[in-house]
KEKE-3310 file (N, C-alpha, C; in steps of 0.2 Angstrom, whole numbers, plus 5000, padded with zeros to 4 digits):
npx = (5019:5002:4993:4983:4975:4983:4988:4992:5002:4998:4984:4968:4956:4940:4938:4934:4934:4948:4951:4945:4953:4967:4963:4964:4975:4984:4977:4982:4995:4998:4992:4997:5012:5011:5004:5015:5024:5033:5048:5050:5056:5068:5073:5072:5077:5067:5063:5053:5051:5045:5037:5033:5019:5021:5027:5029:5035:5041:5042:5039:5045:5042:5029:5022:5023:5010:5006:5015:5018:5006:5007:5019:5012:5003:5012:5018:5006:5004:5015:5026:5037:5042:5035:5034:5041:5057:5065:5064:5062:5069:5068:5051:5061:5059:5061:5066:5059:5062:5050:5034:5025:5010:4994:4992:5003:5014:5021:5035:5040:5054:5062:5075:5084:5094:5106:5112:5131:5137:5147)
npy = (5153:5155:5162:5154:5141:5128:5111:5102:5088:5085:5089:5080:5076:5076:5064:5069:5084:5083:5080:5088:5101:5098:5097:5110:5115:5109:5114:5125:5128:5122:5133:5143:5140:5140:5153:5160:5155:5143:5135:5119:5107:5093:5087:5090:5096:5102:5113:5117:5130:5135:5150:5155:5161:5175:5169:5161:5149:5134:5129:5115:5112:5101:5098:5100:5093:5088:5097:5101:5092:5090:5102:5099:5088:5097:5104:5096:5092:5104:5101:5105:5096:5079:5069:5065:5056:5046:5049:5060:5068:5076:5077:5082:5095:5101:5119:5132:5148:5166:5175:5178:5195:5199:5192:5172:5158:5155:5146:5146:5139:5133:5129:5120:5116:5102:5098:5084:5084:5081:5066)
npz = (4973:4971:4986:4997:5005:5014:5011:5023:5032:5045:5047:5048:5036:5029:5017:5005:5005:5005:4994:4986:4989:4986:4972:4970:4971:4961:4951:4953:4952:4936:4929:4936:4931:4917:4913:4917:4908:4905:4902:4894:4903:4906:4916:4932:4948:4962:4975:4989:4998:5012:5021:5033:5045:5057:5070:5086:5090:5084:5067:5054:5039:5031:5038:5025:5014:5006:5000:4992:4982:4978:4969:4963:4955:4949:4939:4932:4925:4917:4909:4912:4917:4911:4919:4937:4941:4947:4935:4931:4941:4956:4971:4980:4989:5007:5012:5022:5022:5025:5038:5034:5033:5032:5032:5028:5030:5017:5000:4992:4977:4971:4957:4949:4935:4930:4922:4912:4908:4892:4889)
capx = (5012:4996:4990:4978:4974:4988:4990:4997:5003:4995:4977:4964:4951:4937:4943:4932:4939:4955:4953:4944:4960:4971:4961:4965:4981:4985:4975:4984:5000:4995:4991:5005:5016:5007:5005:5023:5027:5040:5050:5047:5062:5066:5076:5071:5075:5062:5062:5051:5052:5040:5036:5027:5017:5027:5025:5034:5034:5044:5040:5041:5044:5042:5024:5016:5025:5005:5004:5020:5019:4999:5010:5020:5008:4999:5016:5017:4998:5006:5019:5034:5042:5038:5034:5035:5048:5062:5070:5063:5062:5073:5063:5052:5064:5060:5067:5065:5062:5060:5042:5031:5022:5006:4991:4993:5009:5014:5025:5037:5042:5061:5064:5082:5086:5098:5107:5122:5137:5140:5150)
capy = (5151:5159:5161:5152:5135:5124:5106:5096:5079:5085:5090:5075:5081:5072:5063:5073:5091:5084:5079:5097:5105:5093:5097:5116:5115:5105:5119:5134:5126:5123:5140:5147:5139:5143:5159:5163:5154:5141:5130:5112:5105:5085:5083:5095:5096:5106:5114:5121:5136:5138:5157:5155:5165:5175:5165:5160:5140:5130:5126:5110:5114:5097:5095:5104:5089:5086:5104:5102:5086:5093:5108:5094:5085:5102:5106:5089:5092:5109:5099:5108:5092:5075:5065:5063:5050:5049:5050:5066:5073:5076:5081:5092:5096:5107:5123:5137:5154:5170:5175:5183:5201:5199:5187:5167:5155:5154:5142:5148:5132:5133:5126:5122:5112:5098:5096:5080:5084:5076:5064)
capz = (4972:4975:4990:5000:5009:5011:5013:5029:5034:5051:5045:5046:5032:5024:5011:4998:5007:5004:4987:4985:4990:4982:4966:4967:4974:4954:4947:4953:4949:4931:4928:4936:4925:4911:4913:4915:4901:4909:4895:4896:4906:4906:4923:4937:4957:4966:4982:4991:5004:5018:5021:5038:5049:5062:5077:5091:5090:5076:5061:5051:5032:5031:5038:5019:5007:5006:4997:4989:4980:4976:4966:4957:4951:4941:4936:4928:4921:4914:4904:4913:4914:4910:4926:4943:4943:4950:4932:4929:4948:4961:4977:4981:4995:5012:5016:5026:5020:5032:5040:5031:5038:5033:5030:5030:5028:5010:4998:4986:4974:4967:4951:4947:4930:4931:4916:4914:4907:4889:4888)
cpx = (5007:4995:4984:4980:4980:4985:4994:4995:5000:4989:4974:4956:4948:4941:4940:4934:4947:4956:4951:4951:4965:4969:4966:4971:4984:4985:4980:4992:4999:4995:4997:5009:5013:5007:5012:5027:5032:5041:5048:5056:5060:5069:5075:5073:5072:5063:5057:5048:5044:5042:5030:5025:5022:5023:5031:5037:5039:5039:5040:5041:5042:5035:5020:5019:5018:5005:5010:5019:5011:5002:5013:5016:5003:5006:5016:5013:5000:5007:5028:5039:5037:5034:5037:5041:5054:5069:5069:5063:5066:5068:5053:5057:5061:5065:5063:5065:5059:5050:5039:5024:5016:5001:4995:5000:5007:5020:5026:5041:5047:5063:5070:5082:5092:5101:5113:5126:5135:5147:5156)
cpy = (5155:5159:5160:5147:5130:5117:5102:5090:5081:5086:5081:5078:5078:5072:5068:5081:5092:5083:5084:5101:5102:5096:5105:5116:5115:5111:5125:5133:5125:5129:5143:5146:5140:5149:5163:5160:5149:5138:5122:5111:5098:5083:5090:5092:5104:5107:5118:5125:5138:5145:5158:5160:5166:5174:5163:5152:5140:5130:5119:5110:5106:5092:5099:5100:5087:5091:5101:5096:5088:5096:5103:5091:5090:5102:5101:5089:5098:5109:5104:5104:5086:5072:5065:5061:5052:5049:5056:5072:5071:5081:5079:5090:5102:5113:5130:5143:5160:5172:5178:5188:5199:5191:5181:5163:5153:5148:5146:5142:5136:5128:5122:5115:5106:5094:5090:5083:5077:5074:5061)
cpz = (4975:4982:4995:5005:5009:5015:5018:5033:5042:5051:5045:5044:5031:5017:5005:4998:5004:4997:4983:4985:4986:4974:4963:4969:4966:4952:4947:4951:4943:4929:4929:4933:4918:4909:4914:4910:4901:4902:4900:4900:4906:4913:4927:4945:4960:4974:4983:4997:5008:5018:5026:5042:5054:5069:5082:5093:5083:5072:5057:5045:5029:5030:5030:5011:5006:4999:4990:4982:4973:4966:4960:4953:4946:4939:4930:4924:4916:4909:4906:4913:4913:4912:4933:4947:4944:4942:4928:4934:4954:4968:4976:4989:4998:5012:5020:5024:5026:5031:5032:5035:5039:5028:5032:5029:5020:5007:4993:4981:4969:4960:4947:4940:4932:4922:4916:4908:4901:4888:4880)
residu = (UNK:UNK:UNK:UNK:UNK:UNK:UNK:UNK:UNK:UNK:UNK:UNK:UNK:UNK:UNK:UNK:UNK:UNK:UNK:UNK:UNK:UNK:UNK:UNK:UNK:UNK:UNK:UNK:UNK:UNK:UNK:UNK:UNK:UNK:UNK:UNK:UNK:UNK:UNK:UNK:UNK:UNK:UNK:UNK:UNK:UNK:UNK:UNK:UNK:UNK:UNK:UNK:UNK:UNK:UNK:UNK:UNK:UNK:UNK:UNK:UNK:UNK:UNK:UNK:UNK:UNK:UNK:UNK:UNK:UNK:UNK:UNK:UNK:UNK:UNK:UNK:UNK:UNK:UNK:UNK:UNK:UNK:UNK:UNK:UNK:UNK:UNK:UNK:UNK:UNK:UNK:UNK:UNK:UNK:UNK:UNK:UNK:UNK:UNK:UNK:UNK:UNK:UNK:UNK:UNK:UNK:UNK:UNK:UNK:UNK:UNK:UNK:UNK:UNK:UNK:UNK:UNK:UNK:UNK)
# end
């Protein structure tokens, strides 16, 4: 995902800030998916990998389900799948990816299809 500002469950923002950031959070996913051209998919589970600053404290990939969720909901605007739901989405789930050198913490969102097996 681009990088910029992210979203956290530990942030206390004006609600109109949040809903700014939230706005373009949507936006930039939308586009991203767009601009690469994804196919439409009907059952998706999404992860998505923290890529934090190198620091000396933990992390919580957990504290940016704010951002994350943000991401899904442009995806969904895109038309990459069809909704949110749990009969179209699996996650977003946390993970950890290694630091990154330079500038801010980023998020890289994993996409994996979920096909069933005809029976």
């Amino acid at each position: 995902m681009p990088y910029g500002d992210l979203l956290s469950s530990n942030q206390r923002l004006h609600y109109m800030a949040e809903y700014r950031l939230k706005k373009r959070l949507r936006q930039e996913a939308a586009l991203t998916a767009r601009a690469r051209r994804q196919p439409r998919l009907e059952r998706v589970a999404v992860y998505y990998v923290l890529h934090p600053r190198p620091i000396k404290r933990k992390c919580d990939p957990g504290n940016l389900a704010p951002t994350a969720k943000a991401y899904v909901d442009g995806l969904v605007y895109a038309g990459l799948f069809p909704d949110d739901n749990s009969a179209h989405l699996l996650g977003p789930y946390p993970e950890m990816g290694p630091p990154v050198t330079t500038g801010g913490t980023r998020i890289s969102l994993v996409i994996v299809e979920i096909t069933t097996p005809s029976i």
